[in-house]
KOLGU-4560 file (N, C-alpha, C; in nm, 3 decimals, padded with zeros to 5 digits):
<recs>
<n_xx: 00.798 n_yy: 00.989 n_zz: -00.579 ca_xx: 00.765 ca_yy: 00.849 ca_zz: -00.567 c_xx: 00.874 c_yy: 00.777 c_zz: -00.487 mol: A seq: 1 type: UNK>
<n_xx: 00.835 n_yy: 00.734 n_zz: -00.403 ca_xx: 00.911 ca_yy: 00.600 ca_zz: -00.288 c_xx: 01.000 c_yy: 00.516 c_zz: -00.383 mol: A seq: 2 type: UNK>
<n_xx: 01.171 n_yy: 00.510 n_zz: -00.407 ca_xx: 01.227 ca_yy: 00.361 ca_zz: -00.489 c_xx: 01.259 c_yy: 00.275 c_zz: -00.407 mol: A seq: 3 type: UNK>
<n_xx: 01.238 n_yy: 00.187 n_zz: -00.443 ca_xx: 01.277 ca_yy: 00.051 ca_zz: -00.347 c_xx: 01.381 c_yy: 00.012 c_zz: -00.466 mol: A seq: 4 type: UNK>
<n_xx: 01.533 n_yy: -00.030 n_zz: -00.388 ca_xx: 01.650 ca_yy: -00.078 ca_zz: -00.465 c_xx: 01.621 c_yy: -00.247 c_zz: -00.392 mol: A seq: 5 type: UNK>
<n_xx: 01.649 n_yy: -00.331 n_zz: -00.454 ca_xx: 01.667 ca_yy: -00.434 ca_zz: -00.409 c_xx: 01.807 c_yy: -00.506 c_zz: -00.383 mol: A seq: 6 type: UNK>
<n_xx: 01.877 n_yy: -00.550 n_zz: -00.242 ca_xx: 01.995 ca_yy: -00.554 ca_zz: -00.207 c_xx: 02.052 c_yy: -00.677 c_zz: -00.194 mol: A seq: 7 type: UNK>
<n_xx: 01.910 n_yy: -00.766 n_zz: -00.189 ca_xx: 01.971 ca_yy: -00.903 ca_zz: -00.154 c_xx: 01.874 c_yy: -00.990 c_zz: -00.162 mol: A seq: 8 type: UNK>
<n_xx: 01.903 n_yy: -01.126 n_zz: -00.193 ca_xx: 01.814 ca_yy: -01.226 ca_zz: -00.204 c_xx: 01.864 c_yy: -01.357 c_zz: -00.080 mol: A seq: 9 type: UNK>
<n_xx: 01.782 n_yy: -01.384 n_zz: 00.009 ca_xx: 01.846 ca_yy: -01.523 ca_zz: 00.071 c_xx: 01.750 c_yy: -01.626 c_zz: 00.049 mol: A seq: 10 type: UNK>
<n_xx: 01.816 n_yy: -01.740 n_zz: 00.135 ca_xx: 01.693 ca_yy: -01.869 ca_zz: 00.108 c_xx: 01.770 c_yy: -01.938 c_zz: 00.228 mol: A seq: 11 type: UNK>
<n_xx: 01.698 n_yy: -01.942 n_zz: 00.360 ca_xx: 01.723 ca_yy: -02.013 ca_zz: 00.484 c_xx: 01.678 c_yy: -02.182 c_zz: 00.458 mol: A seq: 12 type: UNK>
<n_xx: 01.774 n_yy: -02.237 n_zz: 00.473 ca_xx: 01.762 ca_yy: -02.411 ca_zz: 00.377 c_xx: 01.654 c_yy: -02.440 c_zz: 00.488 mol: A seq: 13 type: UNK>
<n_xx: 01.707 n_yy: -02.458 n_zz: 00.615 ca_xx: 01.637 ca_yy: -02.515 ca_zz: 00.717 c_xx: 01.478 c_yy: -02.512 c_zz: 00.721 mol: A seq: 14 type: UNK>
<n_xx: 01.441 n_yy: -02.331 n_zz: 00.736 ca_xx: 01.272 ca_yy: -02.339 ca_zz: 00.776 c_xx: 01.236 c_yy: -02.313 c_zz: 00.606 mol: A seq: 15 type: UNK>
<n_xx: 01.300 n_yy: -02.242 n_zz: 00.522 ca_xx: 01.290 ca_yy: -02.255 ca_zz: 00.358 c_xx: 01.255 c_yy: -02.135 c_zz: 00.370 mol: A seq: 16 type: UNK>
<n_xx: 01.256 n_yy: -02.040 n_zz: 00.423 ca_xx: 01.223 ca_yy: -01.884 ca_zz: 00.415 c_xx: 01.290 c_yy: -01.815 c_zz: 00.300 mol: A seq: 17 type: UNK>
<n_xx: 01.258 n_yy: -01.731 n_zz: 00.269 ca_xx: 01.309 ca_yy: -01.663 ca_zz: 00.183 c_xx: 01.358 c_yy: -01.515 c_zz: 00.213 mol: A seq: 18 type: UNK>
<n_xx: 01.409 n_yy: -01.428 n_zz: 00.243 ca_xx: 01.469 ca_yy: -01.341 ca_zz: 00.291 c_xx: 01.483 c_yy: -01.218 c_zz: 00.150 mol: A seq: 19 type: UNK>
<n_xx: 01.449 n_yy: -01.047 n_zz: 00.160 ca_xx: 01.502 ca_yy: -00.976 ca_zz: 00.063 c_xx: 01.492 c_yy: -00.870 c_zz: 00.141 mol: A seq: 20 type: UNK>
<n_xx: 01.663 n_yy: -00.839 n_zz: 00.108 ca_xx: 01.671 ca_yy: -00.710 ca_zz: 00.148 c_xx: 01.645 c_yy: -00.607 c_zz: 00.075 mol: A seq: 21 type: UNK>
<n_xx: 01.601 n_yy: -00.475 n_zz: 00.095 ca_xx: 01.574 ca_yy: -00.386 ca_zz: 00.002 c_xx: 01.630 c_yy: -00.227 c_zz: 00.052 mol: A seq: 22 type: UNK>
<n_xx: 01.670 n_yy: -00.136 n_zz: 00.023 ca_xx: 01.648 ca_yy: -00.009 ca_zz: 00.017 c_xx: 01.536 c_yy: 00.045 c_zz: -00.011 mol: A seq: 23 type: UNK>
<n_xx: 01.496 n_yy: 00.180 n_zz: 00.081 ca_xx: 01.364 ca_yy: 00.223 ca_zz: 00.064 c_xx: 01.430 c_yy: 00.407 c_zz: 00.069 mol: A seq: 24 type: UNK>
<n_xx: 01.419 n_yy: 00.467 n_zz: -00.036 ca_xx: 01.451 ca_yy: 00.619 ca_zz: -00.081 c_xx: 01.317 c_yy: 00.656 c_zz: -00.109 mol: A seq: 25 type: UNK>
<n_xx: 01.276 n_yy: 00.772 n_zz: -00.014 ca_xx: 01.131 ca_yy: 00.854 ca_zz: -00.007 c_xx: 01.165 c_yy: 00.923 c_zz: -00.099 mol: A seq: 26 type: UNK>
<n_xx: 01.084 n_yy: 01.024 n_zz: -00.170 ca_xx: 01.043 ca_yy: 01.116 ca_zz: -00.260 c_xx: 01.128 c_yy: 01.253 c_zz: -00.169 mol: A seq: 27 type: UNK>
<n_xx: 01.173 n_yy: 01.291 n_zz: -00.237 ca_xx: 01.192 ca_yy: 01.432 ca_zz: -00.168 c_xx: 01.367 c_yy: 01.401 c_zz: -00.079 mol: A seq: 28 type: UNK>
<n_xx: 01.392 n_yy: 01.282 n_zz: -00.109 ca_xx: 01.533 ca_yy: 01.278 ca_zz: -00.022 c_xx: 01.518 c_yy: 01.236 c_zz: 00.136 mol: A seq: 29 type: UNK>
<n_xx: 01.608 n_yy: 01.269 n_zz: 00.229 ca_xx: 01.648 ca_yy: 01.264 ca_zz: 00.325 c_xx: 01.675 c_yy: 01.106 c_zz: 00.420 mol: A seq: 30 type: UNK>
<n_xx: 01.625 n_yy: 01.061 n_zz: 00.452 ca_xx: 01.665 ca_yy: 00.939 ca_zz: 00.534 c_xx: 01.649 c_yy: 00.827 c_zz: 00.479 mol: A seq: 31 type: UNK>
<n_xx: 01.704 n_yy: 00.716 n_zz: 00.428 ca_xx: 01.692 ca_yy: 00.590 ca_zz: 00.343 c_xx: 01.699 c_yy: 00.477 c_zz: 00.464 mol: A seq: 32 type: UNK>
<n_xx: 01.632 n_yy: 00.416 n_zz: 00.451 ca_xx: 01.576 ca_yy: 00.249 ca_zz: 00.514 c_xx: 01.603 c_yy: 00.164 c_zz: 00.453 mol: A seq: 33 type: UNK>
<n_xx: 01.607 n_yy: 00.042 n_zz: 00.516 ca_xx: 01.691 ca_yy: -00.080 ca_zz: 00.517 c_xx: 01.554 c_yy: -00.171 c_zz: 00.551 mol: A seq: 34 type: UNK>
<n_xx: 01.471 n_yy: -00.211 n_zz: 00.416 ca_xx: 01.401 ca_yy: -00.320 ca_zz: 00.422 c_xx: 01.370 c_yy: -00.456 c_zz: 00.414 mol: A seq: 35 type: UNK>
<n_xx: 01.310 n_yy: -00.571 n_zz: 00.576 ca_xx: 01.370 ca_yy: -00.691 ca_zz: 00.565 c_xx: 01.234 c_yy: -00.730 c_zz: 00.513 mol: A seq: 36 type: UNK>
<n_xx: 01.216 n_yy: -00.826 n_zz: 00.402 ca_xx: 01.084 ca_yy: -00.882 ca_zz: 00.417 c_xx: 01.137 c_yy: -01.044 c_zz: 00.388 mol: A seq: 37 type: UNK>
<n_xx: 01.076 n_yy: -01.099 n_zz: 00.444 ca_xx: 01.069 ca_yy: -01.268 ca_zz: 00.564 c_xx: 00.938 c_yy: -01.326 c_zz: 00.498 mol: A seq: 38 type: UNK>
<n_xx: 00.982 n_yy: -01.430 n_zz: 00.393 ca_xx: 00.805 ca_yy: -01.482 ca_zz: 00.321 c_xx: 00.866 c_yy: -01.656 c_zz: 00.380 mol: A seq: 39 type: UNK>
<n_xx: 00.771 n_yy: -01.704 n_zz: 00.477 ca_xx: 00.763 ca_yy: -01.794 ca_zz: 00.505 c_xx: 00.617 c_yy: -01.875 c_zz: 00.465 mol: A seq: 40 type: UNK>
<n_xx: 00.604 n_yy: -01.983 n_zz: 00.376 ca_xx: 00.483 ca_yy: -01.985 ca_zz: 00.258 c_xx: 00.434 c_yy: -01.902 c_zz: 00.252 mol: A seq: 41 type: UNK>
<n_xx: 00.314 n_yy: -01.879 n_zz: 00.295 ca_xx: 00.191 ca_yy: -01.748 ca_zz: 00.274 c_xx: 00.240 c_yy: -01.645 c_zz: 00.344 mol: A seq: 42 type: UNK>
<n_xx: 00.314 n_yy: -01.648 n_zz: 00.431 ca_xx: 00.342 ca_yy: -01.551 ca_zz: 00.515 c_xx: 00.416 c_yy: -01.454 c_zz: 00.504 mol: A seq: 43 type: UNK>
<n_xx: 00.442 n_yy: -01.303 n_zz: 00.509 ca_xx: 00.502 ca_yy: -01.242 ca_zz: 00.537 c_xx: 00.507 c_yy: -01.151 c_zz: 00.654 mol: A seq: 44 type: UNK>
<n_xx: 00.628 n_yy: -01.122 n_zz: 00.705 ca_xx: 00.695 ca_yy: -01.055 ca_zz: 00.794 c_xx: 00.782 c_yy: -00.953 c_zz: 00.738 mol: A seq: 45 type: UNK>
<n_xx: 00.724 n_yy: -00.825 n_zz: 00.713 ca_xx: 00.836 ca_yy: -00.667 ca_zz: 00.706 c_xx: 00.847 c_yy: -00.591 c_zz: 00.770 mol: A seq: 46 type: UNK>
<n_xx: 00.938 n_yy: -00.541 n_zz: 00.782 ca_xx: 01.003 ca_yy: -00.447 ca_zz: 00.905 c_xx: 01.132 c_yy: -00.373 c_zz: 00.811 mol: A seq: 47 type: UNK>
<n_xx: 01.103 n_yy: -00.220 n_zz: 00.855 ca_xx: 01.220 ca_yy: -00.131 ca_zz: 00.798 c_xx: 01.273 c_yy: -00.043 c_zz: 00.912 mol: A seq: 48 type: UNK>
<n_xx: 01.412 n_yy: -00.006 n_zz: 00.900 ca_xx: 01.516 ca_yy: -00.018 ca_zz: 01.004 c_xx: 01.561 c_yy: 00.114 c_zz: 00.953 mol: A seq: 49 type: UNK>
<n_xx: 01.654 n_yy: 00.162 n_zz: 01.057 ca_xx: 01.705 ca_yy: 00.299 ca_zz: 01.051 c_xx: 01.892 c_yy: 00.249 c_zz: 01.046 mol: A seq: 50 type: UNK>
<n_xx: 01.965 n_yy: 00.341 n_zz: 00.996 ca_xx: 02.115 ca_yy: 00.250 ca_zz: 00.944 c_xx: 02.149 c_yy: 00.243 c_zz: 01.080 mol: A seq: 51 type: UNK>
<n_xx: 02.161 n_yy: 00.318 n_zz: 01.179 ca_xx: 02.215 ca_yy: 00.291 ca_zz: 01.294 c_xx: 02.156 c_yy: 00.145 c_zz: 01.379 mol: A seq: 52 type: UNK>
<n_xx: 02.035 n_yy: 00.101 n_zz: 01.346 ca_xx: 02.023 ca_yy: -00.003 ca_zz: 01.410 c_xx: 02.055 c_yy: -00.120 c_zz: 01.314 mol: A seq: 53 type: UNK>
<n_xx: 02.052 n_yy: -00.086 n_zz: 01.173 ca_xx: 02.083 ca_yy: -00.194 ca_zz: 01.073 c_xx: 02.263 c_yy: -00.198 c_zz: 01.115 mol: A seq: 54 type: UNK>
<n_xx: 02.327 n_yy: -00.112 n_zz: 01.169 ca_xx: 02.469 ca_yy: -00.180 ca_zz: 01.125 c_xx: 02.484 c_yy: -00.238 c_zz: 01.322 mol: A seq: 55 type: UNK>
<n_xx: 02.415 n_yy: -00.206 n_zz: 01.418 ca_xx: 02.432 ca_yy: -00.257 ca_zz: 01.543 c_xx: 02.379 c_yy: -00.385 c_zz: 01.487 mol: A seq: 56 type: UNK>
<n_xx: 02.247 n_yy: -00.407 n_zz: 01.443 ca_xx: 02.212 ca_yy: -00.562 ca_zz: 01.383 c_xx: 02.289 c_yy: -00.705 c_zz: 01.328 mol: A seq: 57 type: UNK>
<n_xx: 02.376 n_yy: -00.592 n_zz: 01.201 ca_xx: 02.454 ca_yy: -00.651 ca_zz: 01.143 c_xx: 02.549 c_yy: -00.694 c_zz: 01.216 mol: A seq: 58 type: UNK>
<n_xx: 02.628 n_yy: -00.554 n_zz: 01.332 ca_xx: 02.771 ca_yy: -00.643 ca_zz: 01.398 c_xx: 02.701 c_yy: -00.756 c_zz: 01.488 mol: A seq: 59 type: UNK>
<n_xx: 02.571 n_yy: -00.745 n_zz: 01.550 ca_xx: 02.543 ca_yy: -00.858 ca_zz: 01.640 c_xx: 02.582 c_yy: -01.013 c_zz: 01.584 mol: A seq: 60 type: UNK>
<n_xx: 02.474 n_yy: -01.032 n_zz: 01.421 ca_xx: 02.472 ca_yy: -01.088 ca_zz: 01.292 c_xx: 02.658 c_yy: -01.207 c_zz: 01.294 mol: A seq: 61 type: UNK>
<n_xx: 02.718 n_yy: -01.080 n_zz: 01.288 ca_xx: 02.876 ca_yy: -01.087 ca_zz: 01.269 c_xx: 02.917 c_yy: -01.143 c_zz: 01.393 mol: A seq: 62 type: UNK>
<n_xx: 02.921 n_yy: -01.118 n_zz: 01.457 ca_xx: 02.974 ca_yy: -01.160 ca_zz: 01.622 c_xx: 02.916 c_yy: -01.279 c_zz: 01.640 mol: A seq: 63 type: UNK>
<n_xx: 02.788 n_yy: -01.318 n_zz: 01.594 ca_xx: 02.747 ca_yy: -01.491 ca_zz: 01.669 c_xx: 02.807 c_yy: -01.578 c_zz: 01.531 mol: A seq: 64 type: UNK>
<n_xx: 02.783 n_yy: -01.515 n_zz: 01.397 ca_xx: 02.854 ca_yy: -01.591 ca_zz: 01.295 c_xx: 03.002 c_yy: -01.682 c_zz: 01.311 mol: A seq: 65 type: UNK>
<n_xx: 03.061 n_yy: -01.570 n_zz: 01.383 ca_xx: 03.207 ca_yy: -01.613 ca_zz: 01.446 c_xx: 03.273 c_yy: -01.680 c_zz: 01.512 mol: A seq: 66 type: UNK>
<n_xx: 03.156 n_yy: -01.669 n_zz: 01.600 ca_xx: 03.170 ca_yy: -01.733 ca_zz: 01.693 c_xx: 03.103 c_yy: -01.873 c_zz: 01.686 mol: A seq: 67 type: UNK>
<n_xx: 03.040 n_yy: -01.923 n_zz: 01.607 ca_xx: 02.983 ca_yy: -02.054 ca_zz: 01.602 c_xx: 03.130 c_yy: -02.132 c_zz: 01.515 mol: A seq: 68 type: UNK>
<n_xx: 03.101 n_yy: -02.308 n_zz: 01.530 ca_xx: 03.208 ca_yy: -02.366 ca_zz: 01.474 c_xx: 03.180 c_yy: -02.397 c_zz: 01.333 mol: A seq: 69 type: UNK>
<n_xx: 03.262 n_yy: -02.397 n_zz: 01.256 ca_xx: 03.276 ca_yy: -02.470 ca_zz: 01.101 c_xx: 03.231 c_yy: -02.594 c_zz: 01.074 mol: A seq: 70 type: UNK>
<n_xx: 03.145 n_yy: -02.631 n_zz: 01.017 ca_xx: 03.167 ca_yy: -02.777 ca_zz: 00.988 c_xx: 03.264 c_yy: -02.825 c_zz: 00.874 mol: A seq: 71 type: UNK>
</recs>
């Protein structure tokens, strides 16, 4: 059976989205995924990622974070 770990909860103030990250571990082992699901009211948007593009994602993520100013 497929586990889904759940990794994270967000809440984007602006458009009010809701954001959860999840882990996705297949039956049988081998490659684990990095699941985004995006519920904007009725809507959802999911997409699952392989770690090599989840951590290029993340440094992108990191790099504009940084670079923007503080209020």
């Amino acid at each position: 059976m497929t586990r889904l770990l759940s990794l994270a909860h967000l809440h984007a103030p602006l458009g009010g989205q809701e954001i959860e990250l999840q882990q996705i571990d297949f039956e049988g082992g081998g490659l684990s995924l990095l699941r985004t699901r995006i519920r904007e009211k009725n809507r959802f948007t999911i997409f699952d990622i392989d770690p090599i593009t989840a951590e290029l994602w993340g440094r992108a993520l990191l790099d504009w974070a940084t670079a923007q100013p503080r209020a």
